[in-house]
C-alpha positions as a Markdown table, in Angstrom:
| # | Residue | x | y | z |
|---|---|---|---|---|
| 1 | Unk | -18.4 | -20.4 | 1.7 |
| 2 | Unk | -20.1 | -17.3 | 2.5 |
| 3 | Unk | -17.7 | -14.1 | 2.8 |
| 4 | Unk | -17.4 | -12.9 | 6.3 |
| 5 | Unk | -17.7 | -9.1 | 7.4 |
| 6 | Unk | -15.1 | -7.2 | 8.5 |
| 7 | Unk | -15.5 | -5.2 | 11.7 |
| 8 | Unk | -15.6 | -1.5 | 9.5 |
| 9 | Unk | -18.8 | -3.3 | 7.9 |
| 10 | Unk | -17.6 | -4.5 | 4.1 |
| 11 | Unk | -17.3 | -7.4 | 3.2 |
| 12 | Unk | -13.6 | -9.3 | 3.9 |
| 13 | Unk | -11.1 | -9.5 | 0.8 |
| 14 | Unk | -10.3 | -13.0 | -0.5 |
| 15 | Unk | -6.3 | -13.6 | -0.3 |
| 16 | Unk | -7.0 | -16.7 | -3.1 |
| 17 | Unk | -7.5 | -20.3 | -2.8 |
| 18 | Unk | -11.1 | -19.5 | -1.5 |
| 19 | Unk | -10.0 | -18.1 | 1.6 |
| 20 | Unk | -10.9 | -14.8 | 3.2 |
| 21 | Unk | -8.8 | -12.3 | 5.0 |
| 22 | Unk | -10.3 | -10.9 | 8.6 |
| 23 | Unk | -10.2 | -7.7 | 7.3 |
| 24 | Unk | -11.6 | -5.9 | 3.7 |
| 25 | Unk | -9.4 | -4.6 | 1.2 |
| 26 | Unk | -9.4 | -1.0 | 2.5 |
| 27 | Unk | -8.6 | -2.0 | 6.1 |
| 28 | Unk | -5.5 | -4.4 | 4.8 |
| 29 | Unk | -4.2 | -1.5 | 3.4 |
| 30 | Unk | -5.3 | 1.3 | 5.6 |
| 31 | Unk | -2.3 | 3.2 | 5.1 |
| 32 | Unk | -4.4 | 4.5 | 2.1 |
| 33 | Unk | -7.3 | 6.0 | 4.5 |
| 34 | Unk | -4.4 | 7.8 | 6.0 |
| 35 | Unk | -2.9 | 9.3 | 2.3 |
| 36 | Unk | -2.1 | 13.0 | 2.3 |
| 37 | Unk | -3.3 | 15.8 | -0.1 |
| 38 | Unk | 0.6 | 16.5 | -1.4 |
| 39 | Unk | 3.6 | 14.7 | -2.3 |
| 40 | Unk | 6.1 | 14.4 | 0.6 |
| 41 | Unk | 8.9 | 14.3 | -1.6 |
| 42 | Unk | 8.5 | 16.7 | -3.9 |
| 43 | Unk | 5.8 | 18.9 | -3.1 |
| 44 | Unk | 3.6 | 17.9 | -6.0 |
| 45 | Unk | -0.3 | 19.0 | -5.7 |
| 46 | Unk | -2.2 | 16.7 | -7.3 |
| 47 | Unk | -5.6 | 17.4 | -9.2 |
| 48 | Unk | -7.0 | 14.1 | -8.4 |
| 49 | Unk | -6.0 | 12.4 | -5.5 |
| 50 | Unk | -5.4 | 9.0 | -7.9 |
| 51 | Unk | -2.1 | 10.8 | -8.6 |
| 52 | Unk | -0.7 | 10.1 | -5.0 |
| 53 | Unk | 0.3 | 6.4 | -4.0 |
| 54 | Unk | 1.2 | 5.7 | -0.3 |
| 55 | Unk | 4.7 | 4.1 | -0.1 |
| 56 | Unk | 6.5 | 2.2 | 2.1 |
| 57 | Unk | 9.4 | 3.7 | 3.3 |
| 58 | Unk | 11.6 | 1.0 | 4.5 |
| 59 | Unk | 10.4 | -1.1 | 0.9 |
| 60 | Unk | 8.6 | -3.9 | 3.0 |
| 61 | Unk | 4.8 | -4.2 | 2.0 |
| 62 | Unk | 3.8 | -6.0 | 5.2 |
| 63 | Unk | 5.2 | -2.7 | 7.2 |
| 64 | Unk | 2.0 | -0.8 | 7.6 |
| 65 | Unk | 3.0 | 1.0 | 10.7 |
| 66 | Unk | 1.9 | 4.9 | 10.3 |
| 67 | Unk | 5.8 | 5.5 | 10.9 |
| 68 | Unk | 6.9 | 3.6 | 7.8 |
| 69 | Unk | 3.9 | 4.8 | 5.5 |
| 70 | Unk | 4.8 | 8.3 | 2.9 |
| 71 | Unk | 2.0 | 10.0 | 0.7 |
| 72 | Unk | 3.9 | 10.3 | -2.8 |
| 73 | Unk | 3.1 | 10.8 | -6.4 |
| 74 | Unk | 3.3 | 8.5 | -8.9 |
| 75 | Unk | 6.8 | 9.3 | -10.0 |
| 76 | Unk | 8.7 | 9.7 | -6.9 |
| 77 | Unk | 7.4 | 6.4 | -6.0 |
| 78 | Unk | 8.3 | 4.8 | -9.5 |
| 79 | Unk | 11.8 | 6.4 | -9.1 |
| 80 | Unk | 12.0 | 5.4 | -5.5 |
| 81 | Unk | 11.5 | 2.0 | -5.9 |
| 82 | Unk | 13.9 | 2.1 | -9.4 |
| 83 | Unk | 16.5 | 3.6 | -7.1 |
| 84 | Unk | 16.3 | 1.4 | -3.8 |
| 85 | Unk | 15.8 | -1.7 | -5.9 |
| 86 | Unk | 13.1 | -2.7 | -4.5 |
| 87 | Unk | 12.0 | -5.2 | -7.0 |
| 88 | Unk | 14.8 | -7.3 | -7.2 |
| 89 | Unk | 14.6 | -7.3 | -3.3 |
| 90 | Unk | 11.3 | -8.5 | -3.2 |
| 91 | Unk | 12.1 | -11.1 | -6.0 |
| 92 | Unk | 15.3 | -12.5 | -4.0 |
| 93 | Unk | 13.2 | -12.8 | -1.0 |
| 94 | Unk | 10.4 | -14.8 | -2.6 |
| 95 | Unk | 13.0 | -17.1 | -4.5 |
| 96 | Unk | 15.3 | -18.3 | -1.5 |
Protein backbone atom coordinates (compact mmCIF):
# COMPACT_ATOMS: atom_id res chain seq x y z
CA UNK A 1 0.00 0.00 0.00
CA UNK A 2 1.54 3.09 -1.19
CA UNK A 3 1.25 6.14 1.37
CA UNK A 4 -0.95 8.83 0.07
CA UNK A 5 -0.09 12.70 0.02
CA UNK A 6 -1.67 14.98 2.03
CA UNK A 7 -2.94 18.15 0.45
CA UNK A 8 0.17 20.53 2.36
CA UNK A 9 2.37 18.05 0.15
CA UNK A 10 3.96 15.37 2.91
CA UNK A 11 3.33 12.31 2.96
CA UNK A 12 0.01 11.10 5.20
CA UNK A 13 0.73 9.70 8.87
CA UNK A 14 -0.16 5.99 9.41
CA UNK A 15 -2.78 5.67 12.44
CA UNK A 16 -1.61 1.70 12.64
CA UNK A 17 -2.92 -1.46 11.26
CA UNK A 18 -1.48 -0.29 7.83
CA UNK A 19 -3.82 2.41 7.45
CA UNK A 20 -3.19 6.05 6.54
CA UNK A 21 -4.67 9.12 7.90
CA UNK A 22 -5.93 11.89 5.12
CA UNK A 23 -3.75 14.20 6.56
CA UNK A 24 0.34 14.14 7.76
CA UNK A 25 1.38 14.27 11.17
CA UNK A 26 1.85 18.12 11.28
CA UNK A 27 -1.61 18.87 9.73
CA UNK A 28 -3.34 16.23 12.48
CA UNK A 29 -1.95 18.32 14.90
CA UNK A 30 -1.83 21.67 13.50
CA UNK A 31 -2.40 23.33 16.69
CA UNK A 32 1.48 23.04 16.78
CA UNK A 33 1.95 25.37 13.48
CA UNK A 34 -0.10 27.70 15.47
CA UNK A 35 2.26 27.46 18.98
CA UNK A 36 3.30 30.84 20.46
CA UNK A 37 6.81 32.20 21.42
CA UNK A 38 5.74 32.43 25.44
CA UNK A 39 3.99 30.56 27.97
CA UNK A 40 0.42 31.63 28.42
CA UNK A 41 0.32 30.65 31.85
CA UNK A 42 3.16 31.83 33.32
CA UNK A 43 4.97 34.03 31.16
CA UNK A 44 7.91 31.76 30.65
CA UNK A 45 10.34 32.66 27.47
CA UNK A 46 11.69 29.78 26.29
CA UNK A 47 15.31 29.45 24.70
CA UNK A 48 14.29 26.80 22.34
CA UNK A 49 10.91 26.59 21.23
CA UNK A 50 11.00 22.57 22.22
CA UNK A 51 10.31 23.98 25.70
CA UNK A 52 6.66 25.02 24.82
CA UNK A 53 3.97 22.22 24.29
CA UNK A 54 0.42 23.28 22.93
CA UNK A 55 -2.29 22.06 25.33
CA UNK A 56 -5.68 21.47 25.20
CA UNK A 57 -7.62 23.46 27.33
CA UNK A 58 -10.79 21.63 27.91
CA UNK A 59 -8.34 18.16 28.32
CA UNK A 60 -9.93 16.47 25.08
CA UNK A 61 -7.10 15.62 22.46
CA UNK A 62 -9.58 15.39 19.58
CA UNK A 63 -10.53 19.33 20.44
CA UNK A 64 -8.30 21.03 17.98
CA UNK A 65 -10.32 24.05 17.56
CA UNK A 66 -7.92 27.37 17.77
CA UNK A 67 -10.39 28.35 20.77
CA UNK A 68 -9.51 25.28 22.82
CA UNK A 69 -5.67 25.16 21.91
CA UNK A 70 -2.96 27.23 24.80
CA UNK A 71 0.94 27.58 24.07
CA UNK A 72 2.51 26.39 27.53
CA UNK A 73 5.74 25.22 28.79
CA UNK A 74 6.51 22.04 29.79
CA UNK A 75 5.67 22.40 33.48
CA UNK A 76 2.42 24.19 33.46
CA UNK A 77 1.28 21.56 31.20
CA UNK A 78 2.68 18.63 33.35
CA UNK A 79 1.05 20.43 36.38
CA UNK A 80 -2.12 21.12 34.46
CA UNK A 81 -2.84 17.85 33.54
CA UNK A 82 -1.62 16.57 37.31
CA UNK A 83 -4.24 19.00 38.62
CA UNK A 84 -7.36 18.50 36.17
CA UNK A 85 -6.73 14.81 36.17
CA UNK A 86 -6.63 14.43 33.04
CA UNK A 87 -5.08 11.01 32.87
CA UNK A 88 -7.42 9.21 34.78
CA UNK A 89 -10.13 10.90 32.60
CA UNK A 90 -8.82 9.73 29.58
CA UNK A 91 -8.24 6.14 31.09
CA UNK A 92 -12.04 5.95 32.38
CA UNK A 93 -13.09 6.91 28.98
CA UNK A 94 -11.19 4.36 27.11
CA UNK A 95 -12.15 1.48 29.69
CA UNK A 96 -16.10 1.96 29.68
Amino acid sequence: MNRPICPCGNLCANKGNNTYRKVCQTCHRKGRRDKGSICEMCGFIPVDPIQLDVDHKDGNPYNNDKSNLQTICANCHRLKTKLNDDWNKRRNEKVQ
